[in-house]
C-alpha atoms as an extended CHARMM CRD file, in Angstrom:
* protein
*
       275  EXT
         1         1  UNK       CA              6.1130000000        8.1430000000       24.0600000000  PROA      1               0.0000000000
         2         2  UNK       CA              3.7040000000        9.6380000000       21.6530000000  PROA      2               0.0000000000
         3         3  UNK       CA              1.8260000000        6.5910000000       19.7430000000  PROA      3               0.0000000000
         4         4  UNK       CA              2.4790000000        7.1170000000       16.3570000000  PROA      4               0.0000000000
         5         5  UNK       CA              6.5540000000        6.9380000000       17.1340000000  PROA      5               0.0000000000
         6         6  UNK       CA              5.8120000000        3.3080000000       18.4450000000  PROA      6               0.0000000000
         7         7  UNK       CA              4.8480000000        2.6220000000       15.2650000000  PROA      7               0.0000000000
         8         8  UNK       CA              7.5880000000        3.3460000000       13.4060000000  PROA      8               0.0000000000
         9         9  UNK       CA              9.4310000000        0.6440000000       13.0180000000  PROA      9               0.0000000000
        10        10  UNK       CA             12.6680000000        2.4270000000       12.2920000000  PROA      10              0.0000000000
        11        11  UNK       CA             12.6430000000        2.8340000000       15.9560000000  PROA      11              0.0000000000
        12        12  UNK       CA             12.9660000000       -0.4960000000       17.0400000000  PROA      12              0.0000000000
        13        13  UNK       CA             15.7260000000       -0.9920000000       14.9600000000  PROA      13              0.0000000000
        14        14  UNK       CA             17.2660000000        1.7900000000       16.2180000000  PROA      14              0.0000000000
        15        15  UNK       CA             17.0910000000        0.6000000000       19.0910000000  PROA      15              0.0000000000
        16        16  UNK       CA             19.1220000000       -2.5480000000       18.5070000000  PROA      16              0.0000000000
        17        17  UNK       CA             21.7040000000       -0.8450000000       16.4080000000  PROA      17              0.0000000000
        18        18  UNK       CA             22.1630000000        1.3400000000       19.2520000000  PROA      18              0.0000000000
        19        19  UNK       CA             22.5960000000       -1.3720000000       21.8530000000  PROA      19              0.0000000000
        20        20  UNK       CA             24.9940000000       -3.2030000000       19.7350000000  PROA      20              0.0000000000
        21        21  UNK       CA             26.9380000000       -0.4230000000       19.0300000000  PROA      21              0.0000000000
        22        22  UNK       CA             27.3850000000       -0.1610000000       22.7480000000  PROA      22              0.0000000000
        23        23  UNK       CA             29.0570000000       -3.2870000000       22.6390000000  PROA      23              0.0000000000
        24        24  UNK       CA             26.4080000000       -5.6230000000       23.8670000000  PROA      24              0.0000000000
        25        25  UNK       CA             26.5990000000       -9.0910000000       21.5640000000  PROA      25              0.0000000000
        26        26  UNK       CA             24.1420000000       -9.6660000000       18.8790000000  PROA      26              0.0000000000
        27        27  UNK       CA             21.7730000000      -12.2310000000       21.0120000000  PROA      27              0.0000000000
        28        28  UNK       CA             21.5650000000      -10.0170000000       24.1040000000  PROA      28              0.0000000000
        29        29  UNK       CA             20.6380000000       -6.5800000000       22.1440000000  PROA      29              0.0000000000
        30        30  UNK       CA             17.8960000000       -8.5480000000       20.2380000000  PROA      30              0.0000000000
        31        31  UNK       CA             16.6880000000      -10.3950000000       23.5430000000  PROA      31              0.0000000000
        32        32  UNK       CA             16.6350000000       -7.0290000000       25.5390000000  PROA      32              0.0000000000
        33        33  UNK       CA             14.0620000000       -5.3010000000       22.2220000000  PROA      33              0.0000000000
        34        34  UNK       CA             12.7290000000       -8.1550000000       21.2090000000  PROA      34              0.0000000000
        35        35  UNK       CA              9.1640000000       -7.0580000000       21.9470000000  PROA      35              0.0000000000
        36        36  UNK       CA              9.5160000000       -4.4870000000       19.4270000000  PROA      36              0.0000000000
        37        37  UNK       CA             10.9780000000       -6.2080000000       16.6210000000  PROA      37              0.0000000000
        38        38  UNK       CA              7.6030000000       -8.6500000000       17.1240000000  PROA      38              0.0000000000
        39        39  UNK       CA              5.6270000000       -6.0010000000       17.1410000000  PROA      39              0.0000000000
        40        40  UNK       CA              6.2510000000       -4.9970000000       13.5190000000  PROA      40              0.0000000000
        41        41  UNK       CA              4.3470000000       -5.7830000000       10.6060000000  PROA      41              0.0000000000
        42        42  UNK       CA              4.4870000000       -8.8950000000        9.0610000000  PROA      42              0.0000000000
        43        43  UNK       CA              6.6060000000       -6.8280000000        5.7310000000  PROA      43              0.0000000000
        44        44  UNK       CA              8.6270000000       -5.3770000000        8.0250000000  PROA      44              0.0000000000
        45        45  UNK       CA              9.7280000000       -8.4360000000       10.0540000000  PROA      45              0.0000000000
        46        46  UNK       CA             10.5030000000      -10.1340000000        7.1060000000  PROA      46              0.0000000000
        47        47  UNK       CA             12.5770000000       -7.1770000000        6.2450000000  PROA      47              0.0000000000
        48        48  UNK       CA             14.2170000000       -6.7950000000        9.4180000000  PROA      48              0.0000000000
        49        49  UNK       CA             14.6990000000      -10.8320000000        9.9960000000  PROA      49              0.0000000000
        50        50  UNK       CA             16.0780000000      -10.9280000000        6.2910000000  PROA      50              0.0000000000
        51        51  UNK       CA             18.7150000000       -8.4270000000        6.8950000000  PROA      51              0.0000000000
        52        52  UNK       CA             19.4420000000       -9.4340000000       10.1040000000  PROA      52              0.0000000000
        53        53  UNK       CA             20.2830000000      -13.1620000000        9.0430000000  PROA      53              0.0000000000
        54        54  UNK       CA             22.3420000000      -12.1470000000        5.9320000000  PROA      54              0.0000000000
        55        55  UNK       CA             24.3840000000      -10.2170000000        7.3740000000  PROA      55              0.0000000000
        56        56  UNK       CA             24.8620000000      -13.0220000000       10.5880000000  PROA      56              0.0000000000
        57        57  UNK       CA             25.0670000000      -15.6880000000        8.2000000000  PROA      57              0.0000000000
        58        58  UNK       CA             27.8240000000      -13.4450000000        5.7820000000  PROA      58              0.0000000000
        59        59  UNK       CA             29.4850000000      -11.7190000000        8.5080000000  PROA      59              0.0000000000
        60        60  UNK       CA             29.2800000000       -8.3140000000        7.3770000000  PROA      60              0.0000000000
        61        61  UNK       CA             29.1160000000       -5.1500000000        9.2320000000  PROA      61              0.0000000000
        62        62  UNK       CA             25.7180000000       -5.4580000000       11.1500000000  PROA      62              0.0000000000
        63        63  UNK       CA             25.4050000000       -1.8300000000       11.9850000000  PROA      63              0.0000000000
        64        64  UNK       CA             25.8380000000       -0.4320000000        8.3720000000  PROA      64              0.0000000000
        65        65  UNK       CA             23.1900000000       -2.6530000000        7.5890000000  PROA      65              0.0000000000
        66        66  UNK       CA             20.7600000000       -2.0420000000       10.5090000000  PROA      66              0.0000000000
        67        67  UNK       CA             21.2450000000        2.0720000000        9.8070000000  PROA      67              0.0000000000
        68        68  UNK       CA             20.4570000000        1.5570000000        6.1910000000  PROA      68              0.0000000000
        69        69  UNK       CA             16.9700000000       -0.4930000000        7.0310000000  PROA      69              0.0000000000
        70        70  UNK       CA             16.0500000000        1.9700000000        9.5550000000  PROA      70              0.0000000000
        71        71  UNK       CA             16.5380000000        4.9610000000        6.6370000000  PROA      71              0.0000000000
        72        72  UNK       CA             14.4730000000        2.4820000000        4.9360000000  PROA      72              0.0000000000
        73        73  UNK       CA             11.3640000000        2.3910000000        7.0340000000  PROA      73              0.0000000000
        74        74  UNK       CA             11.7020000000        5.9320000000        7.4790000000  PROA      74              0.0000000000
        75        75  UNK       CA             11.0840000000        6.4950000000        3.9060000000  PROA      75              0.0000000000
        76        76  UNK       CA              8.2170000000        4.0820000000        3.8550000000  PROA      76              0.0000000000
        77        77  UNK       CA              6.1560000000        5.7120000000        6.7530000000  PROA      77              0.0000000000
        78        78  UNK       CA              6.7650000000        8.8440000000        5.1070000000  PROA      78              0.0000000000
        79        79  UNK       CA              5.2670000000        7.4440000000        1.7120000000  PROA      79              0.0000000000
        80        80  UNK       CA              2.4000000000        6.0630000000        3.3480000000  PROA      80              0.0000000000
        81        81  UNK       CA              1.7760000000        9.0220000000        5.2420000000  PROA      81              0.0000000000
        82        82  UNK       CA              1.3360000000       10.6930000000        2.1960000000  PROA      82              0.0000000000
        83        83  UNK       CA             -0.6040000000        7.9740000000        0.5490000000  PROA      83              0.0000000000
        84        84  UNK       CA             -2.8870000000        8.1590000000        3.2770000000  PROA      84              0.0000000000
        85        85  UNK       CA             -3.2580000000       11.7030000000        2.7450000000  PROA      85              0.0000000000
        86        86  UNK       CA             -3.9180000000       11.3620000000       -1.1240000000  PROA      86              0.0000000000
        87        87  UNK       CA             -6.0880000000        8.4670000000       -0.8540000000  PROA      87              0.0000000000
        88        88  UNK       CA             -8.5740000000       10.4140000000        1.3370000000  PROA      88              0.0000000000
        89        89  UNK       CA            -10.1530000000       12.3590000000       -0.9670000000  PROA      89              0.0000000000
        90        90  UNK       CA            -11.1340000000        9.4230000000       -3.5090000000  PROA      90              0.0000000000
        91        91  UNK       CA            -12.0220000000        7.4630000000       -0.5910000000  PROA      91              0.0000000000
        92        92  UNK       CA            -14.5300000000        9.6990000000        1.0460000000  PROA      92              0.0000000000
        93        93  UNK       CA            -15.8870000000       10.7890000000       -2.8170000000  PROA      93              0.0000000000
        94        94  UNK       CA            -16.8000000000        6.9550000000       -3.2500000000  PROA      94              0.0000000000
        95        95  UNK       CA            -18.3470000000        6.4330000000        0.2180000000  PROA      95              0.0000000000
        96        96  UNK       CA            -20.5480000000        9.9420000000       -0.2740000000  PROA      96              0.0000000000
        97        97  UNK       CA            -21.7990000000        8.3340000000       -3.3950000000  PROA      97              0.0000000000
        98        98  UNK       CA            -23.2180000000        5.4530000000       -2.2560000000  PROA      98              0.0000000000
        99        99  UNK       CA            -25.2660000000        6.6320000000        0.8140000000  PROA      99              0.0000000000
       100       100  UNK       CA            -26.5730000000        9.9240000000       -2.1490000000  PROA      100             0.0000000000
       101       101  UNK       CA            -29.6990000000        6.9900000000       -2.7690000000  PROA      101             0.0000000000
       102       102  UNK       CA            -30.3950000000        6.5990000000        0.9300000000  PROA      102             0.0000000000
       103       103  UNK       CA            -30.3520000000       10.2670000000        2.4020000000  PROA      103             0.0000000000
       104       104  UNK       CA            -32.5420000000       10.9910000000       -1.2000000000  PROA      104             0.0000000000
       105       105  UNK       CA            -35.0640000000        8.4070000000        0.1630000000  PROA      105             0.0000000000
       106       106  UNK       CA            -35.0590000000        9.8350000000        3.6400000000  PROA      106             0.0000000000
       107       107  UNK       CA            -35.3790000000       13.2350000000        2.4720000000  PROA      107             0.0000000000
       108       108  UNK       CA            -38.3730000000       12.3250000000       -0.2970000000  PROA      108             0.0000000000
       109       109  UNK       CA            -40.2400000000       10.3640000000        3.3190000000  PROA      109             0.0000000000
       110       110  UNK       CA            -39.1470000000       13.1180000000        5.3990000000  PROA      110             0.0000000000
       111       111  UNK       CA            -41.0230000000       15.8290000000        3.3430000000  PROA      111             0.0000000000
       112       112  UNK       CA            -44.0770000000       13.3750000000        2.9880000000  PROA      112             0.0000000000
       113       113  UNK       CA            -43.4340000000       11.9410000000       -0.5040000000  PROA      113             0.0000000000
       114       114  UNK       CA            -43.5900000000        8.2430000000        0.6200000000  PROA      114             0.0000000000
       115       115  UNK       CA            -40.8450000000        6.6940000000       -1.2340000000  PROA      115             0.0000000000
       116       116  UNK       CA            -40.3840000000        3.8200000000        0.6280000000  PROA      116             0.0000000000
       117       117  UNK       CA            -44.6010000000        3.1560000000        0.2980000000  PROA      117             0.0000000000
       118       118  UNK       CA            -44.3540000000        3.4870000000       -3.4480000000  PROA      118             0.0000000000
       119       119  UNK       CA            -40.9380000000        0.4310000000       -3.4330000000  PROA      119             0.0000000000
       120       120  UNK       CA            -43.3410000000       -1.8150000000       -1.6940000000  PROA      120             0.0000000000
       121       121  UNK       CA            -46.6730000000       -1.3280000000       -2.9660000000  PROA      121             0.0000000000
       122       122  UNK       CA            -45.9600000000       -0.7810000000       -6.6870000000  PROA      122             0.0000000000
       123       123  UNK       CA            -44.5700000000       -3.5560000000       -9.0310000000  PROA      123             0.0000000000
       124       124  UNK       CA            -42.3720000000       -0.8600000000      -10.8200000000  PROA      124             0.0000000000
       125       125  UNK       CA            -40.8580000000        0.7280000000       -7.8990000000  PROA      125             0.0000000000
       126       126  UNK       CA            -39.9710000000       -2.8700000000       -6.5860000000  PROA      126             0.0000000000
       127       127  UNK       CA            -38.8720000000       -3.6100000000      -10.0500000000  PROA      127             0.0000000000
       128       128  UNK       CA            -36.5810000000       -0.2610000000      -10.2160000000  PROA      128             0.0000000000
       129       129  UNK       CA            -35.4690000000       -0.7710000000       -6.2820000000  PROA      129             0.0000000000
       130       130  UNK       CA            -33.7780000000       -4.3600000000       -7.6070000000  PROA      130             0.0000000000
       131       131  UNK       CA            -32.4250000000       -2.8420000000      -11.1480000000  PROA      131             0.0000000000
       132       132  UNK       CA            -30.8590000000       -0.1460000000       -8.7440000000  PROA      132             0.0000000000
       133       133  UNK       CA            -29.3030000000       -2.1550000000       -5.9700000000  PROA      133             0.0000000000
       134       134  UNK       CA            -28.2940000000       -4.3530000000       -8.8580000000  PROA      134             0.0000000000
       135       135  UNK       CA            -26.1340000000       -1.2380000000      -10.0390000000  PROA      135             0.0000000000
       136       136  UNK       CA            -25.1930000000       -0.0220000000       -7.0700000000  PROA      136             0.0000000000
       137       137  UNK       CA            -23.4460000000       -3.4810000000       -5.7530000000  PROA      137             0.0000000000
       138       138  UNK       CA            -21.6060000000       -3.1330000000       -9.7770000000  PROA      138             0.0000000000
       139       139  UNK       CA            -20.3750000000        0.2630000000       -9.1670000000  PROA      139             0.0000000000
       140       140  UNK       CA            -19.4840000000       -0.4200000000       -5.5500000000  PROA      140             0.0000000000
       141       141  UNK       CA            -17.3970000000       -3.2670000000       -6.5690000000  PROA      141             0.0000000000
       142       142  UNK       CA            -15.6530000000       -1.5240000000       -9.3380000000  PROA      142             0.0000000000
       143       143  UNK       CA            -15.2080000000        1.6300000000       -7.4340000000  PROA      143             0.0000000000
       144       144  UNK       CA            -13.1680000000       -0.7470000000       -4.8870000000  PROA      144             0.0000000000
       145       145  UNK       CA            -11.2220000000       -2.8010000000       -7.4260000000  PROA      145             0.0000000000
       146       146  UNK       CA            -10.2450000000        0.9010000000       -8.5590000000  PROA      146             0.0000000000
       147       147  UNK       CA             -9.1000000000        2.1680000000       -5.4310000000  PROA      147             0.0000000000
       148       148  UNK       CA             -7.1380000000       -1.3080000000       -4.7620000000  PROA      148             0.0000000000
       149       149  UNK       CA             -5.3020000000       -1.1450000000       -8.1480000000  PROA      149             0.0000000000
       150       150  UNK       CA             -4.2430000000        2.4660000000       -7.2620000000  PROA      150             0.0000000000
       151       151  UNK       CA             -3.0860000000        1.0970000000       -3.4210000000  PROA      151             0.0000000000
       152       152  UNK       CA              1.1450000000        0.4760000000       -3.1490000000  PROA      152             0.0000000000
       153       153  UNK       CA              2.3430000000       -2.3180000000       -2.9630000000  PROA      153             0.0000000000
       154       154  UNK       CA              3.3420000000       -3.3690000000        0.4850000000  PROA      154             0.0000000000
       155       155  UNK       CA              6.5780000000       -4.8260000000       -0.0430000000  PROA      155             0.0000000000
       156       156  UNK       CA             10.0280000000       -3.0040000000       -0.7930000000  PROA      156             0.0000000000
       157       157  UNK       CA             11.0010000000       -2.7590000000       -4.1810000000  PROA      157             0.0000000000
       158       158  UNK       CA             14.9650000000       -1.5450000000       -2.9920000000  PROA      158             0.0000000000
       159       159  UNK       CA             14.7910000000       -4.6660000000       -0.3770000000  PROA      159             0.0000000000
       160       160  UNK       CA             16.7450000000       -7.1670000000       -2.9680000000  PROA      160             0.0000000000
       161       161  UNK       CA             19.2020000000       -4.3170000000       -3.7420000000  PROA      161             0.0000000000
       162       162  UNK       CA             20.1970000000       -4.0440000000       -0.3820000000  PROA      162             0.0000000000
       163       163  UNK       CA             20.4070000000       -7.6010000000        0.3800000000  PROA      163             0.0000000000
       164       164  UNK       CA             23.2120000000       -7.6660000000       -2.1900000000  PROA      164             0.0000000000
       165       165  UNK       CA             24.7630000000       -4.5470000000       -0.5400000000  PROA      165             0.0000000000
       166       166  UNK       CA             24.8960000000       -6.9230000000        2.7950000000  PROA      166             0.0000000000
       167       167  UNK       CA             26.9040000000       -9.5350000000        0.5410000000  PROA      167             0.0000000000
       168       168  UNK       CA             29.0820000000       -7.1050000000       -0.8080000000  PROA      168             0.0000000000
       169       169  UNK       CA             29.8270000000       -5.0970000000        2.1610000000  PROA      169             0.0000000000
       170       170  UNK       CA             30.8160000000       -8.5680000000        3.4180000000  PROA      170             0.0000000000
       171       171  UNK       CA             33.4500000000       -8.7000000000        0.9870000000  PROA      171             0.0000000000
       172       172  UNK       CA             32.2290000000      -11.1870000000       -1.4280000000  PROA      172             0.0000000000
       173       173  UNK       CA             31.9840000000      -10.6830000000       -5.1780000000  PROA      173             0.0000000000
       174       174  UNK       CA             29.0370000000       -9.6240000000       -6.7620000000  PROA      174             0.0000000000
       175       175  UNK       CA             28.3080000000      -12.6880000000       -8.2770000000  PROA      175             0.0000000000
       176       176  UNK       CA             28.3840000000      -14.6040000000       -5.0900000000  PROA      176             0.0000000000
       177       177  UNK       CA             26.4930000000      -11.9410000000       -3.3820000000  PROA      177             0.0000000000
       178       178  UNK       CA             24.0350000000      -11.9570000000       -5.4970000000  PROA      178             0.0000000000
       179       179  UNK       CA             23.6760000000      -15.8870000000       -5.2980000000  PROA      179             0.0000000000
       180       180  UNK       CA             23.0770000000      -15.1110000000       -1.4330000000  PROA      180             0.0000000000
       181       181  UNK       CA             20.9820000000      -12.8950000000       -1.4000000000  PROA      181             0.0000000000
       182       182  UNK       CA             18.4160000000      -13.9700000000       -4.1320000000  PROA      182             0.0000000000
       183       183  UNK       CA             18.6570000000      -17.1940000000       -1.7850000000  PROA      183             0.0000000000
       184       184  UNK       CA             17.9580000000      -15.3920000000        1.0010000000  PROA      184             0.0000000000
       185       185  UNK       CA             15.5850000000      -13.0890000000        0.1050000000  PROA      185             0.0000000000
       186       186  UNK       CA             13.0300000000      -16.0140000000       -1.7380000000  PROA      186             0.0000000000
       187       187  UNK       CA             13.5930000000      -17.9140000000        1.9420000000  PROA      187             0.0000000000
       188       188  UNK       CA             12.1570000000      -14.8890000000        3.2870000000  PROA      188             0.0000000000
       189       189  UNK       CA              9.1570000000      -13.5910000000        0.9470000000  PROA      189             0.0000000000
       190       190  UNK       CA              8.8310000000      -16.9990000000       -0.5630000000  PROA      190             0.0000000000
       191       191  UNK       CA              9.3200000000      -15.5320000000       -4.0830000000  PROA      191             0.0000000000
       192       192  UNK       CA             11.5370000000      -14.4510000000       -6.3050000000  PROA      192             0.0000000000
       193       193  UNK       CA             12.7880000000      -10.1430000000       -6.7720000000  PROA      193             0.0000000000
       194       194  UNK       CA             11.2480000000       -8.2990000000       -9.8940000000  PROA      194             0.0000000000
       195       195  UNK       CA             13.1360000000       -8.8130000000      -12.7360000000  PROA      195             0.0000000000
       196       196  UNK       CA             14.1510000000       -4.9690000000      -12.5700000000  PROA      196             0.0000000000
       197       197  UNK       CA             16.3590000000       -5.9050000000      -10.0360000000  PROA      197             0.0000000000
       198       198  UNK       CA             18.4330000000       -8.0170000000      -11.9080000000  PROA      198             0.0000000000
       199       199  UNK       CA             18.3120000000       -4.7590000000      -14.5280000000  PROA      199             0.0000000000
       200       200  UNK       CA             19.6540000000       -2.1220000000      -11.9840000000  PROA      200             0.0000000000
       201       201  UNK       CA             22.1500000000       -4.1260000000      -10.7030000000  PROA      201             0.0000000000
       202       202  UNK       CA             23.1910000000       -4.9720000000      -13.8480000000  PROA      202             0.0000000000
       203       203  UNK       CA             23.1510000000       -1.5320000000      -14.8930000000  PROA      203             0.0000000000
       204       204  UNK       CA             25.2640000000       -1.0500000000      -11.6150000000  PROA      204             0.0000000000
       205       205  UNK       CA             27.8090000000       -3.6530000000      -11.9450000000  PROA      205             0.0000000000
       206       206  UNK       CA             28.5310000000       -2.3710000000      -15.7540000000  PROA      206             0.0000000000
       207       207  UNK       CA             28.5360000000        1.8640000000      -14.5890000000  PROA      207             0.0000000000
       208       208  UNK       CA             31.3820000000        0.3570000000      -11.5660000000  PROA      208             0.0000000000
       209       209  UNK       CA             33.2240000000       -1.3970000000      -14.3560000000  PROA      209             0.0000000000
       210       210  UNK       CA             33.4590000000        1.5040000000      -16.5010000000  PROA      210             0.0000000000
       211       211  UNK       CA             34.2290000000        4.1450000000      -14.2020000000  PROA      211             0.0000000000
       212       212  UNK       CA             36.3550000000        2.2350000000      -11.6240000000  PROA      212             0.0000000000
       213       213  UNK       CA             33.4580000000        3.4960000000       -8.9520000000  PROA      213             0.0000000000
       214       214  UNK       CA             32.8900000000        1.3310000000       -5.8100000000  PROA      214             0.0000000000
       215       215  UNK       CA             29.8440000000       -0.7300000000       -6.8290000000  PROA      215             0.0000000000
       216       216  UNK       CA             27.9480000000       -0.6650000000       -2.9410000000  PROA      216             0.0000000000
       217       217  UNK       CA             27.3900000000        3.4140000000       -3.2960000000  PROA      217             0.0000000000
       218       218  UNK       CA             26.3180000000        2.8600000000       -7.0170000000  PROA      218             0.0000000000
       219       219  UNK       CA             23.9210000000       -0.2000000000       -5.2490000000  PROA      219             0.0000000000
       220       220  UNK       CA             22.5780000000        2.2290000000       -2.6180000000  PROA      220             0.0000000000
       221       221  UNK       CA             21.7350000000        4.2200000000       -4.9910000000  PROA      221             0.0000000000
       222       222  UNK       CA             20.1640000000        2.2990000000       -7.5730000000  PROA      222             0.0000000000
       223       223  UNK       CA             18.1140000000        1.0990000000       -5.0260000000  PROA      223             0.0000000000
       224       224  UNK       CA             17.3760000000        4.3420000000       -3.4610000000  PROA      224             0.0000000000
       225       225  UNK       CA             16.2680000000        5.3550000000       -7.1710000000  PROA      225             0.0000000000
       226       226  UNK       CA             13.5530000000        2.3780000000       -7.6820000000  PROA      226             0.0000000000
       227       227  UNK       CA             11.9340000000        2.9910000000       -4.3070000000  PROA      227             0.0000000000
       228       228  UNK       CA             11.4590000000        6.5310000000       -5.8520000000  PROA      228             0.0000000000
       229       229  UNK       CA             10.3380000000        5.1540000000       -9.0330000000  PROA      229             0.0000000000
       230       230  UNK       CA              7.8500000000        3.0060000000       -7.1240000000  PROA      230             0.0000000000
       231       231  UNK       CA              6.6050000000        6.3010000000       -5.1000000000  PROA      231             0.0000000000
       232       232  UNK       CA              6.3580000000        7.7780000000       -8.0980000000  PROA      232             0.0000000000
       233       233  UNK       CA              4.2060000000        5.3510000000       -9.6200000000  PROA      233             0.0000000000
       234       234  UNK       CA              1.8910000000        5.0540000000       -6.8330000000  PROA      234             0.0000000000
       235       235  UNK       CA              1.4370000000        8.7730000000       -6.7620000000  PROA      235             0.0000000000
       236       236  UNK       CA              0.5120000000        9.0780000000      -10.1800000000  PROA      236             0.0000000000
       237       237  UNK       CA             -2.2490000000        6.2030000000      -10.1240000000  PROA      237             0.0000000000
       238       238  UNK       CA             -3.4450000000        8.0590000000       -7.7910000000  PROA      238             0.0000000000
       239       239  UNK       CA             -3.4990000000       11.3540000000       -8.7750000000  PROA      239             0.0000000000
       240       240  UNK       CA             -5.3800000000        9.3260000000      -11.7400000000  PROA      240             0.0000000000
       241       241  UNK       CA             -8.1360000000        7.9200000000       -9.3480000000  PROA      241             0.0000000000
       242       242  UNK       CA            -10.9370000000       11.2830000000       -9.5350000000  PROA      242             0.0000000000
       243       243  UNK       CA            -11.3330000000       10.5320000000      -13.1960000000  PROA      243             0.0000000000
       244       244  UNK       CA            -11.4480000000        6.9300000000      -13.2720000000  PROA      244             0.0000000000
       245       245  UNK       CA            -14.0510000000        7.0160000000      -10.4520000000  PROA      245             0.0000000000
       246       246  UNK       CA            -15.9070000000        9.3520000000      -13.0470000000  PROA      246             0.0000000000
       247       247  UNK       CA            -16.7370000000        5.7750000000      -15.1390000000  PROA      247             0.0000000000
       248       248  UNK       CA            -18.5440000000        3.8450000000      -12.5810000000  PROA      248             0.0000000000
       249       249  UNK       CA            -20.2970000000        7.0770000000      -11.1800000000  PROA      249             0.0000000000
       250       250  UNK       CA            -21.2870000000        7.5520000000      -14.4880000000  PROA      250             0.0000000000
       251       251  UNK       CA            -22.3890000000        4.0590000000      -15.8970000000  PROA      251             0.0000000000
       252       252  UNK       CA            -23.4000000000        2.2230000000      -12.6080000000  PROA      252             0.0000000000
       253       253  UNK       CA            -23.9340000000        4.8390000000       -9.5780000000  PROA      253             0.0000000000
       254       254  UNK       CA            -26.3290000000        7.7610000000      -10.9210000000  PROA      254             0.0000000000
       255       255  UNK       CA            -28.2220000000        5.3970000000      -13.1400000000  PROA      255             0.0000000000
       256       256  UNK       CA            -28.7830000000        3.3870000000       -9.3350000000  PROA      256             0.0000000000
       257       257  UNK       CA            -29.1620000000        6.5830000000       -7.8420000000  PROA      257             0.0000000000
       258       258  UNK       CA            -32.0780000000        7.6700000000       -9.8630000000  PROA      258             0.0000000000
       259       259  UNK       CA            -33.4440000000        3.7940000000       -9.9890000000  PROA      259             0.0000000000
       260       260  UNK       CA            -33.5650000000        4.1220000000       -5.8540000000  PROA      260             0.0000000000
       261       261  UNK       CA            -34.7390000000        7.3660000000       -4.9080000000  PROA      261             0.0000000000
       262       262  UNK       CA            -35.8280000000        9.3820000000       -8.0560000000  PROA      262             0.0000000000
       263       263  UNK       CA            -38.1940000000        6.6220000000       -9.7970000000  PROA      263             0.0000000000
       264       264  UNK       CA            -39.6880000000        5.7150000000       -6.0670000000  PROA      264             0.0000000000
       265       265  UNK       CA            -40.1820000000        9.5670000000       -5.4140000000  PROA      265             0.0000000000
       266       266  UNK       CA            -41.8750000000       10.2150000000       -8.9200000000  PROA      266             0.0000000000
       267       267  UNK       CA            -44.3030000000        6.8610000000       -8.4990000000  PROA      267             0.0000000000
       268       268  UNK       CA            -45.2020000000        8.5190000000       -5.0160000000  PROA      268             0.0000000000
       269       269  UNK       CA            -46.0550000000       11.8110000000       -6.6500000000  PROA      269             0.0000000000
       270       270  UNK       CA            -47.9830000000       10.0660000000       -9.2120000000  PROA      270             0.0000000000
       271       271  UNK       CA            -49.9420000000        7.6400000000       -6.7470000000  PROA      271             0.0000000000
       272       272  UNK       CA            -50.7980000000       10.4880000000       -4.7120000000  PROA      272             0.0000000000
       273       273  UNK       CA            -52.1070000000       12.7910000000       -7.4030000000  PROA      273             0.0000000000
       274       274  UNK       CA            -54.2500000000       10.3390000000       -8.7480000000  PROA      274             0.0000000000
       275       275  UNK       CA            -55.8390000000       10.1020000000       -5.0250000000  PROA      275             0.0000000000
């Protein structure tokens, strides 16, 4: 089996919807994959323990809710297969820009220049050598706080949503579904779901009230809606990195860059035409 399908961890629940829908009991199907499910993540087996214990602890139907988690981690491996693609470009731009001082100094020694003589026999190339690594450890830092404000978050913003699907699929009302699930779901990711959860499915209960629709398809899709919010979010921050990495580049990195390699180079010329 090719490697990157192990990793999906929609497959391993798959797997134990499948053997339960066979008709093996609950304890047996998770026994027989239970390899897998420890293999996820630490997210996802939260996830996947969270759902599974609702909906064993509420008796509701197991299967609808094991399909729906394994959509679920389709969609995320998808997203992060595109964040990974989208995050490549700033990523490699930052990394190119740091090592710009050290292939300068290589070149400038390469060519006969003696760069590196000039940093440690001359007070002001010392002097500009600790200005510039002083910069470039400032724009290094800021460059990664940058890319990690841009990075998704790991958890799943629909996760509470469907947790109260699981209560209502069980046949409880919404209120008491709720009750479960927030109780559940702070047991599980020891903290409480984003406010805007409490919004949509307010926004869901009141659109089922109105129009008479069944409130668990207006919940699916509420939550399917803020997971595309979220991926929306996350692409646009990053679609937003290549000009905010323009601002360190521009106040920390080229001023280092010239501080490392181009005041070294220039003392070097000098020293040596003064020979």
């Amino acid at each position: 089996m090719p490697e990157s399908e192990n990793r999906n961890p929609a497959n391993a629940v798959r797997r134990v919807s499948a053997l339960l829908g066979a008709g093996l009991p609950a304890n047996q199907a998770m026994q027989i994959c239970s390899d897998e499910i420890t293999n996820l993540s630490a997210q996802d087996k939260k996830q996947f323990d969270l759902v599974w214990s609702l909906s064993a602890k509420l008796g509701g139907p197991i299967l609808l809710a094991l399909n729906r988690i394994a959509e679920v981690f389709d969609g995320q491996q998808r997203n992060q297969r595109e964040v990974q693609l989208a995050f490549a470009g700033p990523q490699a731009t930052a990394k190119m820009v740091m090592w710009l001082p050290v292939l300068a100094l290589m070149l400038g020694q390469a060519v006969g220049m003696n760069p590196i003589g000039a940093i440690f026999h001359s007070p002001l190339g010392a002097l500009s050598v600790s200005l510039g690594l002083g910069l470039m450890v400032a724009g290094r830092q800021w460059t990664r706080r940058l890319l990690g404000k841009a990075l998704p978050a790991e958890h799943d913003p629909g996760a509470y949503l469907d947790c109260v699907l699981i209560g209502l699929q069980a046949g409880l009302p919404l209120s008491a579904a709720q009750a479960e699930a927030t109780q559940e779901y702070r047991d599980a990711f020891e903290e409480l779901p984003e406010p805007r959860n409490f919004e949509r499915l307010e926004n869901a209960a009141e659109l089922s009230r109105s129009t008479g629709a069944a409130i668990s398809q207006i919940l699916i899709a509420e939550a399917d809606a803020f997971r595309e919010q979220h991926k929306y979010l996350t692409a646009t921050r990053i679609s937003k990195l290549g000009v905010q990495l323009m601002i360190p580049l521009g106040v920390a990195v080229l001023p280092a860059f010239i501080l490392l390699s181009i005041v070294p180079i220039a003392i070097s010329l000098l020293s040596n035409g003064q020979q």
